[in-house]
C-alpha positions as CSV (number, residue, x, y, z in Angstrom):
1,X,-20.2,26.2,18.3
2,X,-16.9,27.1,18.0
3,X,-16.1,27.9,21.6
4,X,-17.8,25.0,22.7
5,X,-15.4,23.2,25.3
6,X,-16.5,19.5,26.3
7,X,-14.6,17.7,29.1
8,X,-11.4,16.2,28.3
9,X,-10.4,13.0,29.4
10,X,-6.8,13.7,30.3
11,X,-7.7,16.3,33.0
12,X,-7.4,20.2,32.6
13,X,-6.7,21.9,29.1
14,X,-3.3,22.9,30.6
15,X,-1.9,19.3,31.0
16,X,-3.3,18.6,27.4
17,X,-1.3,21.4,26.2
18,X,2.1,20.6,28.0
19,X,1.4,16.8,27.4
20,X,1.3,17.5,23.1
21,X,4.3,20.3,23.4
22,X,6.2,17.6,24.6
23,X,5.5,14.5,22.6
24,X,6.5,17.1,19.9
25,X,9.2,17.6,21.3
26,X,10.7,14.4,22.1
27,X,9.5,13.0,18.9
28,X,11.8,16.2,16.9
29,X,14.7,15.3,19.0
30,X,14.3,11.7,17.6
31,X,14.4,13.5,14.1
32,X,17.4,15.3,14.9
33,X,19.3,12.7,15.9
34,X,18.7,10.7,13.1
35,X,19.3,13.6,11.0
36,X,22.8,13.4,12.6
37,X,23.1,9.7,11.7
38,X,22.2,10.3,8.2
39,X,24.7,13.6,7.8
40,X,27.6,11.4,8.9
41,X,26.7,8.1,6.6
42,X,26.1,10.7,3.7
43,X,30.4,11.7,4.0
44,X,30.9,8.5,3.1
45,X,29.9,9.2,-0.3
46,X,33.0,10.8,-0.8
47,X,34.5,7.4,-0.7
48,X,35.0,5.5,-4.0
49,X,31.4,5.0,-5.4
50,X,29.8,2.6,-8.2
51,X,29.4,3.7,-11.7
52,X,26.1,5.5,-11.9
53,X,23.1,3.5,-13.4
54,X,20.0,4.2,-15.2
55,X,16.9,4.1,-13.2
56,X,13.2,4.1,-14.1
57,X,9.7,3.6,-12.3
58,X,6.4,4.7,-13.6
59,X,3.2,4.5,-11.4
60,X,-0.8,4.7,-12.6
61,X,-3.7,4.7,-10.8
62,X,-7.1,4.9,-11.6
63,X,-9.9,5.7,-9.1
64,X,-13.7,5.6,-9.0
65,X,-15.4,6.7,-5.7
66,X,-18.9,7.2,-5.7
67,X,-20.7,9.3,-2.9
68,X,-23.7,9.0,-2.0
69,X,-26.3,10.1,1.5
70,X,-25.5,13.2,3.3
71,X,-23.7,16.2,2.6
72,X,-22.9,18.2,5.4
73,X,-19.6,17.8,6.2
74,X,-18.4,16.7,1.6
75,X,-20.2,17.0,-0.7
76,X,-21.8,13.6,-2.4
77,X,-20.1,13.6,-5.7
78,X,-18.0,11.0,-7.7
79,X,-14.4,11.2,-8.6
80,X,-13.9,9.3,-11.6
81,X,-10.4,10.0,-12.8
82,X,-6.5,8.3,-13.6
83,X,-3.2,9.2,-12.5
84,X,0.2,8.6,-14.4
85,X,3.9,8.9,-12.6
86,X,6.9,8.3,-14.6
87,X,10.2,9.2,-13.1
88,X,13.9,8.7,-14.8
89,X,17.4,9.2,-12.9
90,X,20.5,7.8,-12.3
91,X,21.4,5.7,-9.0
92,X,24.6,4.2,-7.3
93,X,25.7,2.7,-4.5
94,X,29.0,3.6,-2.0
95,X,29.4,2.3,1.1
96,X,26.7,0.1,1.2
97,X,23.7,2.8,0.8
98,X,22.4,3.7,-2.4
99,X,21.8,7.1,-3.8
100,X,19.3,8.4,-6.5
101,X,18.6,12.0,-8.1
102,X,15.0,10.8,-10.4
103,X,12.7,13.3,-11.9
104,X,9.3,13.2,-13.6
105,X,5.8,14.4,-13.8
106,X,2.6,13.6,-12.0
107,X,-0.6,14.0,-14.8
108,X,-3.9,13.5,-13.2
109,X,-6.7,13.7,-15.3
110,X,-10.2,13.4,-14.6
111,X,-12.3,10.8,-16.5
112,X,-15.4,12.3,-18.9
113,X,-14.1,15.9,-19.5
114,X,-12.1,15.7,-22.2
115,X,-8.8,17.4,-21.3
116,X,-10.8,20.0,-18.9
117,X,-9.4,19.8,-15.2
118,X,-6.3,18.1,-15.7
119,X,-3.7,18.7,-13.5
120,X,0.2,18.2,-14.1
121,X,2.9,18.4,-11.3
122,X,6.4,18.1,-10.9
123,X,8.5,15.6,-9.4
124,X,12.3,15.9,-8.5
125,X,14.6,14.5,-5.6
126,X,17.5,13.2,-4.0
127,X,17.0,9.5,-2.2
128,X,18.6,7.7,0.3
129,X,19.2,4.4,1.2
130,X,21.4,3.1,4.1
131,X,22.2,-0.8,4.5
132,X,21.0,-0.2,8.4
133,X,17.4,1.2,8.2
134,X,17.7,4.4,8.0
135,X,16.4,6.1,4.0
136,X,15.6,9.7,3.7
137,X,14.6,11.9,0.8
138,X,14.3,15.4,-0.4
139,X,12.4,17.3,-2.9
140,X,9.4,16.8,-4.7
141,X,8.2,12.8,-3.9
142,X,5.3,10.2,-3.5
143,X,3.5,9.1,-0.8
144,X,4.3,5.9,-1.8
145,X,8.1,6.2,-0.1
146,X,6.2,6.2,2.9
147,X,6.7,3.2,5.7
148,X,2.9,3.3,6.7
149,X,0.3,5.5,4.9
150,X,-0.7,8.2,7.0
151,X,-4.3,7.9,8.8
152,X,-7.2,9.8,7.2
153,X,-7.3,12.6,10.5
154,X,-4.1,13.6,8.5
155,X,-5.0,13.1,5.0
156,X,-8.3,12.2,3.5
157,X,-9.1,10.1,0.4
158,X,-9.3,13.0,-1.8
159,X,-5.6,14.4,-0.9
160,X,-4.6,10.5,-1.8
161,X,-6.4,10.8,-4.6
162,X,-5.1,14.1,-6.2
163,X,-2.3,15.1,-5.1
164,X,0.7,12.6,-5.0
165,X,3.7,13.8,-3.7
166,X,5.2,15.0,-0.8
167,X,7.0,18.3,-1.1
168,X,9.9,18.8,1.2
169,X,11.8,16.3,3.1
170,X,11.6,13.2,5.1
171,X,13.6,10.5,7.3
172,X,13.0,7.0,8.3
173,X,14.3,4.3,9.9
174,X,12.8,0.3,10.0
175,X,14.0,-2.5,11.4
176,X,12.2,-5.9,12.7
177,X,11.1,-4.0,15.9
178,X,9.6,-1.4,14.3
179,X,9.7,1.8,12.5
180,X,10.1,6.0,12.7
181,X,9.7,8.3,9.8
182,X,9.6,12.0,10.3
183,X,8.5,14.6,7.3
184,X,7.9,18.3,6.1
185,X,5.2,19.0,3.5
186,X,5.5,22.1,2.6
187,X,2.7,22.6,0.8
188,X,2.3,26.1,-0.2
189,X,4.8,28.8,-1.2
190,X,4.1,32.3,0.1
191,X,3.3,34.4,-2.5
192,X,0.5,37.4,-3.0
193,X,-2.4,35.4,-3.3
194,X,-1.1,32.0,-1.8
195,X,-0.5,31.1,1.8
196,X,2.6,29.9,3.1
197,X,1.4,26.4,4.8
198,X,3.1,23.6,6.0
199,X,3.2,20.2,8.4
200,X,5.4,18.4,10.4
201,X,4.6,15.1,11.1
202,X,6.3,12.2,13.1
203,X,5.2,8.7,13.5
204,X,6.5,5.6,14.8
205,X,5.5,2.1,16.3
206,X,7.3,-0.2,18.3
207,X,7.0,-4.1,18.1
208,X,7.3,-6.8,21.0
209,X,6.2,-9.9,19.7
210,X,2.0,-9.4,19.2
211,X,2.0,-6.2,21.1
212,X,2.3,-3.0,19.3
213,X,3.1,0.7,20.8
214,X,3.1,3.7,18.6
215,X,1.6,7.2,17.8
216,X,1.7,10.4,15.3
217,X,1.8,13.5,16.5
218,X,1.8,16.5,14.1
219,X,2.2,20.5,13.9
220,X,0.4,22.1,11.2
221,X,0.9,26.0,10.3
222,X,-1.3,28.3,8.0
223,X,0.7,31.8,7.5
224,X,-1.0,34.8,5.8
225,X,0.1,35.9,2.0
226,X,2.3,38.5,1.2
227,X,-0.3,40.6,0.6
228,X,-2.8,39.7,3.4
229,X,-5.6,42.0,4.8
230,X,-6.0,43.0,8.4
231,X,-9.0,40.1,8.6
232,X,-6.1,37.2,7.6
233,X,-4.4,35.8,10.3
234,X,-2.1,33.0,11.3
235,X,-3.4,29.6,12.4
236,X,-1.5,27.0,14.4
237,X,-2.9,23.3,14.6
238,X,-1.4,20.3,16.4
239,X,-2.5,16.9,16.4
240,X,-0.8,13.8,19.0
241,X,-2.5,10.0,18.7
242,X,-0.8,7.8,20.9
243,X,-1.9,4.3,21.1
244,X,-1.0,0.9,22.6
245,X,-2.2,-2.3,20.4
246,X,-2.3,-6.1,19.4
247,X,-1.5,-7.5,15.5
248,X,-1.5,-10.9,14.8
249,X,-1.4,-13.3,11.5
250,X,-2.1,-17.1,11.1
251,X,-4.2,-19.6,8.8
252,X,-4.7,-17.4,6.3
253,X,-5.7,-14.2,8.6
254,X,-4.1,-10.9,9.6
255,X,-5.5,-8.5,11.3
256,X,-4.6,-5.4,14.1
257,X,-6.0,-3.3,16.8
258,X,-4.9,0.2,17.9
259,X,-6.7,1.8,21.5
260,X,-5.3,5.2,22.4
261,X,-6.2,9.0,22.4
262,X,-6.6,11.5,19.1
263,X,-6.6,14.9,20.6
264,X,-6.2,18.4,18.9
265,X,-5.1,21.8,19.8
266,X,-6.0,24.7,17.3
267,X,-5.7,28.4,17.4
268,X,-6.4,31.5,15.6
269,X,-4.2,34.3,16.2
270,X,-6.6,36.9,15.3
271,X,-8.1,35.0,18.8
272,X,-6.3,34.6,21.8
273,X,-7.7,31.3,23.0
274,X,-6.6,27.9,22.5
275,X,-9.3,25.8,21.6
276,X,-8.5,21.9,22.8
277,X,-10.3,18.7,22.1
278,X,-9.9,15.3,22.7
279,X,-11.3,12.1,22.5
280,X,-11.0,8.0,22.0
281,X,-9.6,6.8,19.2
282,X,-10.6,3.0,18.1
283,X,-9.0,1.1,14.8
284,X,-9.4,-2.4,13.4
285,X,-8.6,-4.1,10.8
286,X,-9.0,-8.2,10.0
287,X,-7.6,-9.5,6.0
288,X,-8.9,-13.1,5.3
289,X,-7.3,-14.3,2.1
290,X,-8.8,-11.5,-0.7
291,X,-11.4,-10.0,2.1
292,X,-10.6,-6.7,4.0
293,X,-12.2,-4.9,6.6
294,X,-11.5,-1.8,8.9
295,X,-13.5,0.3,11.6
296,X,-12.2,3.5,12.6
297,X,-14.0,5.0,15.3
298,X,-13.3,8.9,17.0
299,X,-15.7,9.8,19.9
300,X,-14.6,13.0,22.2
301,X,-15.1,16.9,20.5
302,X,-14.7,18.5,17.5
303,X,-11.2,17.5,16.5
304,X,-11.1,19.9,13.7
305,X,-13.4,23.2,15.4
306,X,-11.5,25.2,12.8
307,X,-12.7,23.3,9.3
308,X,-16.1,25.4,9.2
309,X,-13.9,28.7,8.6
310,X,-10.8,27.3,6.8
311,X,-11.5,24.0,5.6
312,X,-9.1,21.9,3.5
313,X,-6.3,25.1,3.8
314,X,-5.8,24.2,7.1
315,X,-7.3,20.6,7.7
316,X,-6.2,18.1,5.1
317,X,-7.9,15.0,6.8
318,X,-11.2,13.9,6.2
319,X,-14.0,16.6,7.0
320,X,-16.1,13.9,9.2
321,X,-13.7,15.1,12.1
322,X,-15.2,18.1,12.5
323,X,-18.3,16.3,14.1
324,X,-17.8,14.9,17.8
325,X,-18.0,11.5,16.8
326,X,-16.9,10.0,13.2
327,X,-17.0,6.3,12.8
328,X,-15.9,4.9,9.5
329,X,-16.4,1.2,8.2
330,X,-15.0,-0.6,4.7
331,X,-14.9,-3.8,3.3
332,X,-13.5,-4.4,0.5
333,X,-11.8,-7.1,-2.0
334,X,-9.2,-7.3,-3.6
335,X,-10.1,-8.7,-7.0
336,X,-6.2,-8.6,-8.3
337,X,-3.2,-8.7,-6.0
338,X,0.4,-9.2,-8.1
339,X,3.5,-7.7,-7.8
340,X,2.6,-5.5,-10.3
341,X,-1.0,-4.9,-10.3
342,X,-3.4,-4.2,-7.1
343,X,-7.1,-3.9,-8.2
344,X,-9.3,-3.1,-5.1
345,X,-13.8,-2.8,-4.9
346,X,-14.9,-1.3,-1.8
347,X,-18.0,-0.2,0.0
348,X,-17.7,2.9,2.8
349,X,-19.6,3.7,5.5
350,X,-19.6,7.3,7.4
351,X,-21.5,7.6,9.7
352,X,-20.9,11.4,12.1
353,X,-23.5,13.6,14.0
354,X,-26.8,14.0,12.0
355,X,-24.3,12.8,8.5
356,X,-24.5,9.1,6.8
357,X,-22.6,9.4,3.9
358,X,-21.8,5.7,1.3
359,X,-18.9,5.4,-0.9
360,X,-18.8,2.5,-4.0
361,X,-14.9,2.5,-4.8
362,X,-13.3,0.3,-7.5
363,X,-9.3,1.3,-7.2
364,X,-6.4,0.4,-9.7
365,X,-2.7,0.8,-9.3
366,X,0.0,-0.3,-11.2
367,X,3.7,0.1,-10.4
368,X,6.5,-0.6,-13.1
369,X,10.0,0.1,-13.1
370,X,13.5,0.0,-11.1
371,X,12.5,-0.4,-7.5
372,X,10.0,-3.3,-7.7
373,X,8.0,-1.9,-5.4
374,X,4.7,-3.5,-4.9
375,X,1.5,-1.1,-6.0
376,X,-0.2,0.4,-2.9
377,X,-3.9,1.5,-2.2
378,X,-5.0,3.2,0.9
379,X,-7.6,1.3,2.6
């Protein structure tokens, strides 16, 4: 039920409101300033520079992700396919930062069809790299530039899975108390049959020895086409996730909690009403040597009350939020771990109202090239 309203635990819908306007707001005044930052340590550039250099990186990944059990909120299918990234530029340093302009292709193809569904996109950009913390890029770029891969109320497996890069912009800045990275992803171009869409999305955590603070908070926008009919209207979304937490590591064991609120706010303008929901949000995670496990639990209303009618062209995360309760377990090992080389078997359990849905996952990823960077899987 769609205008279904359940209590909220921060008080009236009014204070939910205000309290996400201005979380978003102080977290994009956090962007703009570092956007200053960066603007001022990019005119250094114009200062005598190294001679350019060539640089190279090519990712590939390879996923299998059987589904199996209930299919009301995905369908039980299996994605079976491989992903190849290779990116050339040029790179130098000035001033202690280091700039790069890289290029490249992103070929996903499916596994058993032959050359049917294969998919090839574009990658281009300009990034940053400042001796204090603070990185940003611009373009066409992975997900893998990311400090911390987003959570799946933002993007699900299947957006990991198939589409790789982030198109738009981002910032960042890390240091040994913690982090903040703010990004656009635009990720649809107006045009007569395609909607303009986009998010905004900020998140940060701060570090004081074994106690953790953070949250995400996100504005996501769904414009008509240039050619819309008088049934196709706007749709705003916002997201905030606050949370306090503990993370700890010794003899062999690392592991996290995060406590806090996930809370939504969705409207369609063809409709004048708001339509808030909120609820508890539980993660944790323990690593023992090559074991892994995680528990994500949501418990509060329909966080996305829009996916029935819009689905993944509004809502990118995973479709188990538009139940009133999603809990999510996997374990998983990680069979090869190298520099190079991350090979990953896991079993998923979702569990959501009247839904129990069991993925078998066996992921491969393999990073090569200039920046050393150790392959990543989303867990």
């Amino acid at each position: 039920d769609q205008t279904e309203r359940p209590a909220l635990p921060l008080g009236s819908g009014c204070h939910l409101r205000l309290s996400q306007m201005n979380a978003m707001k102080k977290l994009m005044r956090g962007a703009a300033v570092m956007t200053a930052a960066l603007a001022a340590n990019l005119c250094t550039v114009a200062q005598e520079a190294a001679k350019p250099s060539f640089w190279w990186d090519v990712d590939f990944s390879t996923v299998f992700d059987n589904r199996e059990g209930d299919s009301k909120y995905t369908d039980t299918r299996t994605y079976f396919q491989t992903q190849l990234a290779p990116e050339i530029g040029a790179q130098f340093k000035s001033a202690g930062a280091t700039h790069r302009i890289a290029g490249g292709a992103v070929w996903t193809q499916p596994i058993g069809s032959e050359w049917d569904g294969h998919r090839i996109s574009p990658t281009l950009y300009y990034r940053y790299e400042g001796h204090r913390g603070l990185s940003a890029s611009i373009g066409m770029f992975g997900r893998n530039q990311l400090i911390r891969p987003l959570p799946n109320y933002i993007w699900s497996d299947s957006v990991y899975y198939c589409q790789r890069n982030i198109r738009g912009a981002m910032i960042q800045y890390q240091s040994d108390r913690g982090f903040f990275e703010a990004l656009l992803d635009w990720r649809g171009m107006q045009s007569r049959s395609r909607r303009e869409a986009f998010n905004i999305i900020a998140q940060g955590e701060w570090r004081h020895r074994s106690f953790t603070a953070g949250g995400l908070a996100m504005m996501n926008h769904l414009a008509r086409s240039a050619e819309a009919t008088d049934d196709q209207h706007v749709v705003d979304n916002f997201i905030v996730n606050p949370y306090v937490g503990y993370r700890g590591a010794g003899n062999n064991i690392a592991g996290h909690i995060h406590l806090g609120m996930l809370a939504s706010l969705s409207r369609d303008r063809g409709e004048s009403a708001w339509i808030e929901r909120a609820g508890l949000w539980l993660e944790g995670a323990v690593a023992w040597r090559w074991l892994e496990a995680k528990n994500t639990l949501y418990a509060g209303g329909k966080l996305f009350p829009l996916y029935s009618r819009y689905g993944s062209l509004l809502e990118q995360g995973e479709p188990y939020y538009a139940s009133k309760w999603y809990d999510r377990l996997s374990l998983a090992a990680n069979l090869v771990s190298t520099s190079r080389v991350a090979l990953k078997a896991s079993v998923d359990f979702n569990l959501a109202k009247n839904n129990f849905t069991f993925y078998q996952r066996l992921l491969l990823s393999v990073s090569l090239g200039s920046s050393g960077r150790r392959p990543r899987i989303v867990f």
